[in-house]
C-alpha positions in Angstrom: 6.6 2.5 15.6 5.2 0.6 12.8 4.5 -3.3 13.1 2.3 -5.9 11.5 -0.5 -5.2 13.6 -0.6 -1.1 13.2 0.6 -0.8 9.6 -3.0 0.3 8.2 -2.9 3.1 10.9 0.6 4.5 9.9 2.2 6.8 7.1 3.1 4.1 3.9 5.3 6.5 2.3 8.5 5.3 1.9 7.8 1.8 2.2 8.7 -1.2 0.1 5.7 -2.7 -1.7 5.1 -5.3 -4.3 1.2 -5.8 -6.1 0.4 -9.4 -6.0 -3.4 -8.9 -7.0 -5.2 -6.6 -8.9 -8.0 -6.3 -11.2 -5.8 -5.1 -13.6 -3.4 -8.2 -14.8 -0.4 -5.9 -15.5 -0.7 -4.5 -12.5 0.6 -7.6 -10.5 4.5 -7.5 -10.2 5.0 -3.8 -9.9 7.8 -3.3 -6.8 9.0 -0.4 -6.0 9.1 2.4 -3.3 5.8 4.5 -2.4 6.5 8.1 -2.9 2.5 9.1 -2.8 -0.6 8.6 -1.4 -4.0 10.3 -2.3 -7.4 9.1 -0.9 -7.7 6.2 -3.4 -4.2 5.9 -5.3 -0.6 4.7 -3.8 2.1 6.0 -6.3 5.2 3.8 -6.2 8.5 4.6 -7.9 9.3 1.5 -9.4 12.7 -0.4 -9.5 13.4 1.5 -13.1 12.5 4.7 -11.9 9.4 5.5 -13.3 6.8 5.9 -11.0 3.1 3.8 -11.4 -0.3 5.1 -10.0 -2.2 2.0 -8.3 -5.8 2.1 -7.2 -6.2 1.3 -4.0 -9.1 -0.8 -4.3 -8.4 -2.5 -7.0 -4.8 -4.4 -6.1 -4.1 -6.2 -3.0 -0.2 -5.0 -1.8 2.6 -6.7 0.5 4.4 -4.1 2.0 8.1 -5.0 3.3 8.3 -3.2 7.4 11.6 -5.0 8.7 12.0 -8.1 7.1 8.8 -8.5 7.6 6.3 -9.1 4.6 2.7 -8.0 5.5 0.1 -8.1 2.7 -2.6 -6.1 2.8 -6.0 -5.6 0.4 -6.3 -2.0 -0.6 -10.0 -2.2 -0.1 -8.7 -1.7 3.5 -6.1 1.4 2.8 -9.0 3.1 0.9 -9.9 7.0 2.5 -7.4 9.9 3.1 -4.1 9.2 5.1 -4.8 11.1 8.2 -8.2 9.9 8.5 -7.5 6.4 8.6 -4.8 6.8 11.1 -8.0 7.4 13.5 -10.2 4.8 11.6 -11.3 1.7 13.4 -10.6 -1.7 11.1 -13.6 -4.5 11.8 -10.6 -7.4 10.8 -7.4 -5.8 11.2 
């Protein structure tokens, strides 16, 4: 089961997320649902349809897990999906 605490070790497909920092100005705003994930890009459908390719270490993310807003820096979400599942996080 997903929570707060384990999020960064689970599957983010599917999940609500908004980008509330970035590198990139017009990055910040962009909600949506994520439909991808690649070693260093999320892709999220947003609200309009059209999907948006984010990389991971340049925007900072809240995801939405059960009413639950948990904002995470994609520095953090950077390396293939099933290796991080295994990955040890120093501040996590």
């Amino acid at each position: 089961m997903r929570t707060p605490e384990n999020l960064v070790h689970h599957e983010l497909i599917g999940l609500k997320v908004n980008v509330v920092g970035s590198s990139n100005p017009k990055n910040i705003g962009i909600k949506g649902k994520i439909v991808d994930e690649t070693r260093d890009t999320l892709v999220i459908e947003k609200l309009d349809g059209r999907e948006a390719k984010m990389i991971k270490e340049e925007n900072v993310f809240v995801f939405v897990l059960d009413r639950k807003m948990v904002k995470v820096d994609g520095k953090i979400l950077v390396g293939r999906p099933e290796d991080r599942i295994k990955k040890k996080f120093k501040n996590w």
